[in-house]
C-alpha positions in Angstrom: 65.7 112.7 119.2 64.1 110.0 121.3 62.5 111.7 124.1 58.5 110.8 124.3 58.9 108.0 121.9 57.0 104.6 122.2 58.7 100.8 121.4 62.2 102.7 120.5 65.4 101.4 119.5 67.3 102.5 121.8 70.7 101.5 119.6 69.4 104.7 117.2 69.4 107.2 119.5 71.9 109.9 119.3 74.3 109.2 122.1 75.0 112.3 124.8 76.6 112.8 127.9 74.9 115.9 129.3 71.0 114.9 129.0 68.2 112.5 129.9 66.2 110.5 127.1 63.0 110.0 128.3 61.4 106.7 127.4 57.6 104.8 127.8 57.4 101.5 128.1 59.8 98.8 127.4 62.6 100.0 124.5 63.9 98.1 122.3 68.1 97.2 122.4 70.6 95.6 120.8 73.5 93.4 122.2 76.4 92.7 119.3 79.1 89.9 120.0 82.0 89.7 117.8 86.0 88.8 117.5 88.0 87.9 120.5 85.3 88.3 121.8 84.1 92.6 121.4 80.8 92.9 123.2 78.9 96.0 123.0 76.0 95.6 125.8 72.6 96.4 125.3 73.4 100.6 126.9 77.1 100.9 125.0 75.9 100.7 121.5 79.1 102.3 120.8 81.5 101.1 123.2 83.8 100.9 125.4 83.3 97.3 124.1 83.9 94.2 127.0 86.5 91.3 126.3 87.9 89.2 128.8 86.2 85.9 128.6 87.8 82.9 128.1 86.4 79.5 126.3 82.9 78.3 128.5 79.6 78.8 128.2 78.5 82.5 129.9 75.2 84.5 130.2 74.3 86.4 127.5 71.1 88.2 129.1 69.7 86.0 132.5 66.2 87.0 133.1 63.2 85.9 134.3 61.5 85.6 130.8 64.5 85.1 128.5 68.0 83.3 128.8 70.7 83.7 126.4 73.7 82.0 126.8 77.2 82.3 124.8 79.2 79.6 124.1 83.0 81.0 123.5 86.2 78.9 122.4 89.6 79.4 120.2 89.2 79.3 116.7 91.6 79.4 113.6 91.5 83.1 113.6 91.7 83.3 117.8 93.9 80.5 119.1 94.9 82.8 122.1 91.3 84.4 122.8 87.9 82.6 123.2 85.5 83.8 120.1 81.3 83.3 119.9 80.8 79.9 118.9 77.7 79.3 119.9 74.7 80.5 121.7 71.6 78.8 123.6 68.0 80.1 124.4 65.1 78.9 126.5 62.5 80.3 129.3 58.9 81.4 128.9 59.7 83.0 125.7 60.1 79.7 124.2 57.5 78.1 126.6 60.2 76.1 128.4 61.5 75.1 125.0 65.3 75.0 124.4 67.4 76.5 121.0 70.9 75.6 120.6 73.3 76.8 117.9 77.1 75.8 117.9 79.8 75.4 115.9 80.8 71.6 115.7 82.3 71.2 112.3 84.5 69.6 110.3 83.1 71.5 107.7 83.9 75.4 107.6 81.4 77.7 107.3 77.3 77.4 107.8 77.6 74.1 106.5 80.0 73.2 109.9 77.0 74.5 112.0 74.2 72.6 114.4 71.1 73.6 115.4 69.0 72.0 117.9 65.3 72.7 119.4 64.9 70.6 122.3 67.2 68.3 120.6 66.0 67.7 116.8 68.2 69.4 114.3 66.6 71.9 112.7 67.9 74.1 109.5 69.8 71.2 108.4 69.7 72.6 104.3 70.1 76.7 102.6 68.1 77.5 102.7 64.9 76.7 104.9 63.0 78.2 107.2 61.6 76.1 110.7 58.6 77.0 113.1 57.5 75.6 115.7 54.7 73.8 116.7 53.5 76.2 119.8 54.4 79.5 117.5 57.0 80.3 119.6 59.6 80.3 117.5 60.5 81.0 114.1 63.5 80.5 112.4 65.3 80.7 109.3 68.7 80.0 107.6 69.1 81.9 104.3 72.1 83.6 102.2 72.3 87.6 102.4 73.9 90.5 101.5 75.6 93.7 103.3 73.0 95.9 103.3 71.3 92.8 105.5 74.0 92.8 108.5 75.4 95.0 110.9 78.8 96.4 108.7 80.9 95.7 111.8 80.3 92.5 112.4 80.5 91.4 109.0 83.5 93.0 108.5 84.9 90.7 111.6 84.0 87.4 110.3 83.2 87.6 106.6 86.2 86.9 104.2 86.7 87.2 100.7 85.5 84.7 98.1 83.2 83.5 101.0 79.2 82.6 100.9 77.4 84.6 103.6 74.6 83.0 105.2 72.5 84.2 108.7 70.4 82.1 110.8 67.5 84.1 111.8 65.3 83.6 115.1 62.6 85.5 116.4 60.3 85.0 119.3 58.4 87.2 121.6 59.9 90.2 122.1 63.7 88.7 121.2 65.0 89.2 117.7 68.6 86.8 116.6 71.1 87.3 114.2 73.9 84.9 113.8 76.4 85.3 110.7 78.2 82.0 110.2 81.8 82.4 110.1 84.4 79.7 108.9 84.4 78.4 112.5 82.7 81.1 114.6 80.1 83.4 114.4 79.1 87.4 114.8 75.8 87.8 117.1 73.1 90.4 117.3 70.4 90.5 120.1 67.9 92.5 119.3 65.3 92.5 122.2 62.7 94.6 124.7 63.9 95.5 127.8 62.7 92.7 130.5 60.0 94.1 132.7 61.4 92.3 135.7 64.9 93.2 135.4 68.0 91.0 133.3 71.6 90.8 133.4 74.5 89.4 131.5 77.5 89.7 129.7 75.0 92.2 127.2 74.3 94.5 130.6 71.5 95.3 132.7 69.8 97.4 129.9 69.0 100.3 132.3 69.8 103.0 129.8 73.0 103.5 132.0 76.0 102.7 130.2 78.3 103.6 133.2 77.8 100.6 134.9 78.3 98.4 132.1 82.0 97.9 132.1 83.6 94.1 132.9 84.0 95.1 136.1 81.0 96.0 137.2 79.4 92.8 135.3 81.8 90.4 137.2 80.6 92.0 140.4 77.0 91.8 139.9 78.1 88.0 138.7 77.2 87.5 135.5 81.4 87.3 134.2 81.3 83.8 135.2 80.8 81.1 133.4 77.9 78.9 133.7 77.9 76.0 136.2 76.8 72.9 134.5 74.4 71.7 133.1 74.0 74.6 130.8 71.3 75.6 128.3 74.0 73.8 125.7 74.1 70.0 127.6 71.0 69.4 125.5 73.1 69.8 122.5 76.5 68.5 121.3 79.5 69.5 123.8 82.5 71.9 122.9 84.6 70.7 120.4 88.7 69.5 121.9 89.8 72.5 119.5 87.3 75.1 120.9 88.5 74.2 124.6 92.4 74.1 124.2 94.5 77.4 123.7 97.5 75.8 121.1 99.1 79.1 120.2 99.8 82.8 120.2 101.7 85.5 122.8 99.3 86.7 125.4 101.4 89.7 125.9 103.0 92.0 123.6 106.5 91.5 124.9 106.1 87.1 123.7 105.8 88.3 120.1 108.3 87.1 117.4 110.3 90.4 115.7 108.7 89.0 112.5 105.1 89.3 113.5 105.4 92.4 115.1 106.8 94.2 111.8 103.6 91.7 109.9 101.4 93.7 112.6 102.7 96.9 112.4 101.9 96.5 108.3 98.7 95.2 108.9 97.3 97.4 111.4 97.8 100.8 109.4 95.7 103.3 111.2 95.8 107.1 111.8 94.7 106.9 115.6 97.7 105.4 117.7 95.7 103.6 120.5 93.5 102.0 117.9 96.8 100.6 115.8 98.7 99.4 119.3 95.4 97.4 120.1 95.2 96.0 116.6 98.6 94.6 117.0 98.6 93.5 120.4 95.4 91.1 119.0 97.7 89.7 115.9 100.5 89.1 118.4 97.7 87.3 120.7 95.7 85.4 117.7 99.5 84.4 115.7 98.4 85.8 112.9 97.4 89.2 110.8 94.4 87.8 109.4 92.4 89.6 112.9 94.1 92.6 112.0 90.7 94.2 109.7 88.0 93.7 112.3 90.4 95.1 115.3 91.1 98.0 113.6 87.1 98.3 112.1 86.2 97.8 115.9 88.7 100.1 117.2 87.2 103.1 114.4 83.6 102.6 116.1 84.5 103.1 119.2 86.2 106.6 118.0 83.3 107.4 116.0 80.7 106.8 118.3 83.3 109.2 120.8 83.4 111.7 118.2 79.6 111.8 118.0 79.0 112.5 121.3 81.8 115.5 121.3 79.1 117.0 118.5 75.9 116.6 120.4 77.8 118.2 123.5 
């Protein structure tokens, strides 16, 4: 459905495991951060999904024109596991120019969020809208709706009864999504392929999701956190919460009797794989409130599976 296409999105192109989409130029891809943390890299739109970082400050995508870092530490719904909590962008797409969005609270919510270019808060009201003074970026902070958002991810961080507000970036080639959770966030990185070449926790985006797992990222280096200073000293540091692990089982066999049966309730599904991991993640978080977006996560990896049985 994509072959001989120009400027595609490589995200809406039917996935396949016995044929080659041909491609000109640079496509377009999209990188997707959310929960404990679930990645799905630029060339696994569908999973397997990558999650095994703990709280620090990690690449995102390292390139030569464009660096996008991850900040990741516990929050109320992940004591045990590090979630997104921030994320920091500079290089010739910004003209040397630094962004820096972090969670810093006490409030909950957007209202608990800071945003910094090169240091001056911007998008310090809902809503308002920023650009800067070289045209390199442009930004916005506004409240949306559903149909605005990718379903998964605001299904992982949105809750009932709750205002939904996105802060909006876009620059040269590099599109940014960030849905303000109570004290987190759910990312999209929607960007063109780097000429040169590029890396990260999102993958290498060469259209070859096999070597995409953690893995293979650690040993190409990118699973490592950042050595300071990072593209976040500009900006305020990690909060003491976000840095310190104060509860949950990391393993299944440290959870209480009574949250395992609270699990088991909670993570009702019809595949058994996708229910274990679901309540593996409430035993590990100390609580079922994680319980929808692990099994919403779990279901799009067995869709995206399923679709690529039928285009076989």
């Amino acid at each position: 459905a994509c072959k001989g296409q120009r400027d595609i999105h490589t995200s809406k192109c039917k996935p396949a495991t016995d044929r080659t989409t041909e491609i000109f130029g640079s496509p377009w891809g999209k990188c997707m951060s959310f929960g404990d943390p679930h990645i799905f890299t630029f060339d696994r739109q569908g999973g397997p999904f990558i999650s095994a970082m703990d709280a620090g400050e990690f690449y995102l995508v390292k390139s030569d024109y464009v660096e996008i870092q991850g900040r990741f530490g516990y929050s109320k719904d992940y004591p045990a596991y590090a979630a997104q909590v921030g994320l920091a962008v500079s290089g010739k797409v910004l003209n040397g120019h630094t962004l820096h969005l972090s969670y810093q609270g006490p409030q909950t919510g957007y209202q608990g969020f800071k945003v910094l270019y090169d240091g001056q808060e911007i998008l310090g009201q809902l809503p308002s809208q920023y650009n800067s003074a070289d045209g390199a970026l442009s930004g916005k902070l506004s409240e949306i709706q559903r149909s605005e958002f990718h379903t998964v991810n605001w299904d992982t961080v949105v809750k009932d009864g709750m205002k939904v507000v996105q802060f909006y970036f876009t620059m040269s080639g590099v599109n940014l999504y960030i849905l303000a959770g109570e004290d987190r966030s759910s990312v999209v990185i929607e960007m063109q392929k780097v000429a040169g070449g590029q890396d990260g926790l999102c993958g290498n985006f060469n259209c070859d999701k096999g070597d995409d797992s953690y893995s293979a990222i650690e040993s190409r280096g990118m699973a490592a956190a950042v050595p300071a200073p990072t593209l976040f000293s500009q900006g305020p540091a990690a909060t003491e919460h976000q840095m310190r692990m104060n509860k949950g089982a990391r393993h299944l066999k440290d959870c209480t009797q009574e949250l395992k049966e609270k699990a088991a309730a909670a993570c009702q599904s019809p595949e058994e794989e996708i229910e274990a991991a679901c309540i593996f993640d409430v035993c590990a978080a100390g609580s079922t409130e994680v319980a929808k977006e692990e099994v919403t996560a779990g279901a799009l990896d067995k869709a995206v599976a399923a679709d690529v049985d039928a285009h076989n």
